[in-house]
N, C-alpha and C positions, 0 to 999 in steps of 0.2 A: 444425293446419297453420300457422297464423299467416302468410300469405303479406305480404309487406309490399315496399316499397320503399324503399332507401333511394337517398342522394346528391346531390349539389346537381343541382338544375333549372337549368340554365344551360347553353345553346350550349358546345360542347366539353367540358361537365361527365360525367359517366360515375355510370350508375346500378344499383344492382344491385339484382337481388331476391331476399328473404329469406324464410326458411320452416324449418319444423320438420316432419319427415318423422314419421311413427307407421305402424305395424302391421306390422314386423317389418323385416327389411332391406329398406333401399332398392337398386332395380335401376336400370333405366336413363329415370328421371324425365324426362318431358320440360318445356320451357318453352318462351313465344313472348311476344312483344311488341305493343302494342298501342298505334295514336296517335289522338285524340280531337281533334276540333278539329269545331267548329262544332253538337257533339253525334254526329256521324257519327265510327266505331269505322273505321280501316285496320287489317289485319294487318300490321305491319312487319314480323315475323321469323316462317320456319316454323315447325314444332315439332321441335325439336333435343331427343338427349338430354344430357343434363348427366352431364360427366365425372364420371367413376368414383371420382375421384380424392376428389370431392367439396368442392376448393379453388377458390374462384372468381377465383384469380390466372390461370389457364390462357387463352392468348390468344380462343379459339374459345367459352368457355363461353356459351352461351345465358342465362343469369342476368342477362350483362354486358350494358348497352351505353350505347355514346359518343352523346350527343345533338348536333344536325347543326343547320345552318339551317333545314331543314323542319319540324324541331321548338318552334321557336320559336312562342310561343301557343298550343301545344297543351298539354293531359295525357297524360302516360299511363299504361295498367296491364299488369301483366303476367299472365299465365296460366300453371297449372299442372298436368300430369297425371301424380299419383303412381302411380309403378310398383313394384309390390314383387319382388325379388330371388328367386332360385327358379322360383314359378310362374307368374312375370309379371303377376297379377293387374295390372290399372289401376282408381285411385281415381278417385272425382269429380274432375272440373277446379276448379278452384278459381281465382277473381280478386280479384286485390289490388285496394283503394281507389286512386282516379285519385290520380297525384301530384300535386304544384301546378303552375301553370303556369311552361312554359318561359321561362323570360330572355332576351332578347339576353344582356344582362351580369348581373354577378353585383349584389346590392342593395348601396348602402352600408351596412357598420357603421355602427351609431348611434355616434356619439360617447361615449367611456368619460368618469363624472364626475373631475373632477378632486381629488386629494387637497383635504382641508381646508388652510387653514397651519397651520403648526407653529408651536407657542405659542415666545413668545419666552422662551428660560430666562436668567438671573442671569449677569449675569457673574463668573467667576472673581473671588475677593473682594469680590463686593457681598456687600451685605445682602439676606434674602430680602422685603424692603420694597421694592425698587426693580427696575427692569430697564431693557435697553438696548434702547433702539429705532433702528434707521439711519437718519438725515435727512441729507440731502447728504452720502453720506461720513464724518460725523462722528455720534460716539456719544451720543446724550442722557439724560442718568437721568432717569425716569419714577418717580412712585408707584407701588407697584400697590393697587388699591383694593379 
């Protein structure tokens, strides 16, 4: 099953949830949503099936959803019950691990390090004894040691 969640936890960020279907064709799967706050479990969403199509671009898919102000400081998980194609059979419900907690905003990036400098190379006709270093504007010849 691998039920999982993905997508950034942050107000107006959009989450989806992930899964691996097994035991023969999948039918008409359902999923719901689920918000955590305080340790107490709400049902957000009913149990919808999940288009046919099996693309989670689809505006309506159950998989999807936009996280709102009321989600903010909470987790959540989502729920799943496979259906197999044919003879409808339905699997276990299965639930994903709680996401992290909701954001107002998104965190900052840590700051990227910055390049090393770049060694200074020889001027065109020096010697490779020397090199030029910039001190006010003007070129000084250095040892290099």
């Amino acid at each position: 099953r691998n039920l999982r969640i993905e997508g950034e936890c942050v107000r107006g960020g959009e989450l989806i949830a992930k899964y691996t279907y097994l035991g023969g064709r999948e039918g008409a799967t359902e999923c719901w949503w689920l918000r955590i706050r305080d340790g107490k479990r709400q049902t957000l969403t009913a149990p919808k099936p999940i288009p046919v199509s099996g693309d989670a671009t689809d505006i309506v898919d159950p998989r999807r959803l936009v996280l709102s102000d009321a989600d903010v400081g909470c987790t959540l998980k989502v729920k799943l019950r496979p259906v197999r194609k044919g003879d409808l059979e339905q699997g276990e419900i299965a639930t994903s691990k709680a996401s992290e907690e909701v954001l107002d905003t998104p965190t900052p990036k840590p700051p990227q390090p910055s390049s090393p400098p770049l060694p200074l190379l020889p001027a065109p006709g020096a010697s490779p004894s020397t090199q030029e270093a910039p001190s006010s504007g003007a070129l000084i010849r250095k040892p290099v040691k």
